[in-house]
C-alpha positions, 0 to 999 in steps of 0.5 A: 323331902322334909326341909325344915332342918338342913346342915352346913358342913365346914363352919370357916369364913363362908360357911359359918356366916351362910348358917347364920343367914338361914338361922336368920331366915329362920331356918332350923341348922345343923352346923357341922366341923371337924374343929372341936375347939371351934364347936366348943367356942360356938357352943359358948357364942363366941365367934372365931373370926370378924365378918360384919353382922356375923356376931350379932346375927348369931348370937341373936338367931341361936335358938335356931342353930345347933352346932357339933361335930358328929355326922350320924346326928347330922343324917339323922336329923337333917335330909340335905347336907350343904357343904362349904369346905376350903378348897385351896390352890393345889399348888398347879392352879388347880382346886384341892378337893381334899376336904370336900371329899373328906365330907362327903365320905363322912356324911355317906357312911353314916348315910348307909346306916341311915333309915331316910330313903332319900338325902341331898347333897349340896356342893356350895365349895368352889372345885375343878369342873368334872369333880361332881363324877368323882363326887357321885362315885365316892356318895355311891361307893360310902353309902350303898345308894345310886344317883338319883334314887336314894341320893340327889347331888346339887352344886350352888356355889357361893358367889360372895365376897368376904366383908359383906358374906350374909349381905352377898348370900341375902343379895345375889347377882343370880344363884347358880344351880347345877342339878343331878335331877330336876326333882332336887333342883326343885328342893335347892330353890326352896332352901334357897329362895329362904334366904335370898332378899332381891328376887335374883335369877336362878339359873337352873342347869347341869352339874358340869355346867355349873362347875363351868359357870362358877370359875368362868364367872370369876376369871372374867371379872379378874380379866375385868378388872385387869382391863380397866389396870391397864387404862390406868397405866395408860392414863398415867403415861399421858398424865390424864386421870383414868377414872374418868375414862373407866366411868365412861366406859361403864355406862355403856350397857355391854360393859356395865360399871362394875369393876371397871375401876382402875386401881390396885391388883386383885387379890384375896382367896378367890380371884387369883385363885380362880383365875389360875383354875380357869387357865388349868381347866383350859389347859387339861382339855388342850386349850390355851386361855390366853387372854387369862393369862394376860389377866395375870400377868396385868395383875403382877404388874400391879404389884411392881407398879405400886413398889416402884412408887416408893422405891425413891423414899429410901430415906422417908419413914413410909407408912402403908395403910390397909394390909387386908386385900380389901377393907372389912376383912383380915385376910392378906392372901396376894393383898397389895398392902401386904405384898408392898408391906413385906417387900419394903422390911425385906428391903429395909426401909423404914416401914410401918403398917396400920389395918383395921383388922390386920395385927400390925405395927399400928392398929385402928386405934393408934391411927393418929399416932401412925399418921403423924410418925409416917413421911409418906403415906400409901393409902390401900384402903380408903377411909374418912378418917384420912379427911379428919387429918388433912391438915396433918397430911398436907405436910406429908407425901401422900400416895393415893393409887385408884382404888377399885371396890371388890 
């Protein structure tokens, strides 16, 4: 199978910077999207979003991208199809497969008119274990082909984070690599092992295994990080600091130092999302996850801890600095700042944000400004630019909740 050309297949904030990781690897790619308005600005190099180094990195490697909405130029050019869609909570913990299934119908029509004898498909979306059968049926009922013999089927999901998406692609703890076939898992190393800088494992198993493997590995780190939260409302109650315990606790080599900080509640589009999906997948086979639904629980709790922080400052101008979940993104999906944020002007208090990237009442370049108008200051996101007004903080309520890297 020819693999000097490739496609991507949804051009949103994982898939967009996993094609300019290839094109930077110098890997010829086929960006495909349904957003004729986003081709149109990519076409003119204009990026719809922030993502550190995505900008310049595709702008600077463009000669190798070609992007466009038309799935017939997609097969004709290109033997393998990455797919990297939104795949949202369906609102009863479960994965929504609607635009990965839009995709793969798409792409398999315009496969049955195609001359190649063989094709891959390559599932990169994060969706429910079982969802490969349904999958193969709808490549099979679109484009006339059988499993196997004019069509492969790998799933290697993402597993990186947004404000460092090419560095994590570039850098991986390990690739999963769930196969339909030896034959085309051999294919989805070499496309990989293009882009992967650090020699990380692969991990080559089935289809199932792989779906498995994917939301098993999230709903752990959330029970992780879940753990080391609660330390941290122990260590408030003895009034001790609890960094110290969780830096202790990983340096033992069966927990590592990993997320093992405590701190705020997780959030963004993957972790609470996962950590739902592990509960529904262990639910519809008549198991009872209840060690993640601890996890969860933790993880609300959190959230009221830190609102029960300021609660007292009615009367205070309060400021919270960071709305994105974590810093170097503008999402604010089940972000603390922004719960807190929200929470506070339901409640009228007098409330003032300031993000990087999140449009808010004060944006990174009016910094000063928000300081010196705030009372008491939550800091979400740590930043040196706190320590160039130290002398103006000491006049000031500063509120500090230990802060874990995600």
């Amino acid at each position: 199978m020819n693999v000097d050309k490739i496609s991507i297949i949804g051009l949103g904030k994982l898939g967009l910077p996993l094609l300019t990781t290839f094109a930077k690897n110098n890997q010829k790619v086929i960006g495909y999207d349904v957003d004729v308005q986003k081709i149109n600005s990519l076409k003119n190099k204009e990026i719809p979003f922030y993502e550190p180094n995505l900008e310049e990195f595709f702008i600077k490697y463009y000669d190798n991208i070609e992007v466009g909405n038309d799935t017939e130029n997609l097969v004709l050019n290109s033997n393998v199809a990455i797919i990297l869609v939104n795949t949202p909570s369906d609102g009863n913990g479960e994965f929504s497969n609607d635009y990965v299934f839009k995709a793969i119908e798409l792409v398999s029509k315009s496969l049955k008119n195609s001359k190649s004898s063989d094709f891959l498909f390559i599932i990169s979306s994060t969706v429910m274990p079982g969802t490969h059968k349904k999958i193969i049926d709808l490549i099979e009922l679109n484009s006339g082909r059988k499993i196997n013999e004019g069509f492969g089927l790998l799933y290697i999901p993402d597993l990186v984070a947004l404000g460092s998406v090419i560095y994590d692609f570039e850098n991986p703890d390990l690739l999963i690599l769930g196969e339909s076939d030896k034959k085309y898992g051999d294919i989805g190393e070499i496309i990989y092992k293009k882009i992967i800088k650090n020699n990380a494992p692969i991990v080559r198993m089935s289809l199932i295994e792989g779906e498995i493997t994917k939301v098993s590995l999230n709903a752990y780190v959330t029970m992780k990080i879940s753990f080391a939260n609660f330390i941290g409302n122990i260590s408030e109650k003895f009034n001790c600091n609890p960094n110290n315990i969780t830096k202790a606790l990983g340096h033992d080599k069966r927990i590592s130092p990993h997320y093992i900080k405590s701190g705020l509640s997780f959030g963004g589009t993957c972790f609470p999302r996962d950590t739902w999906a592990f509960i529904k997948m262990s639910e519809n086979i008549g198991l009872d996850a209840i060690h993640i639904k601890a996890t969860q629980k933790i993880n609300e709790i959190q959230n009221q801890n830190l609102i029960n922080s300021v609660l007292k400052f009615k009367d205070k101008k309060i400021g919270v600095f960071g709305l994105s979940f974590k810093p170097k993104t503008s999402i604010t999906t089940e972000s603390a700042g922004n719960i807190l944020y929200e929470f506070l002007k339901k409640n009228d208090y007098l409330v003032y944000g300031c993000d990087e990237l999140v449009q808010t009442d004060f944006d990174f370049t009016k910094f000063k400004e928000f300081i010196e108008l705030c009372d008491v200051i939550i800091l979400i996101h740590n930043n040196n630019l706190i320590n160039q007004y130290s002398k103006t903080l000491k006049t000031k309520i500063l509120i500090n909740p230990w802060t874990i890297e995600i």
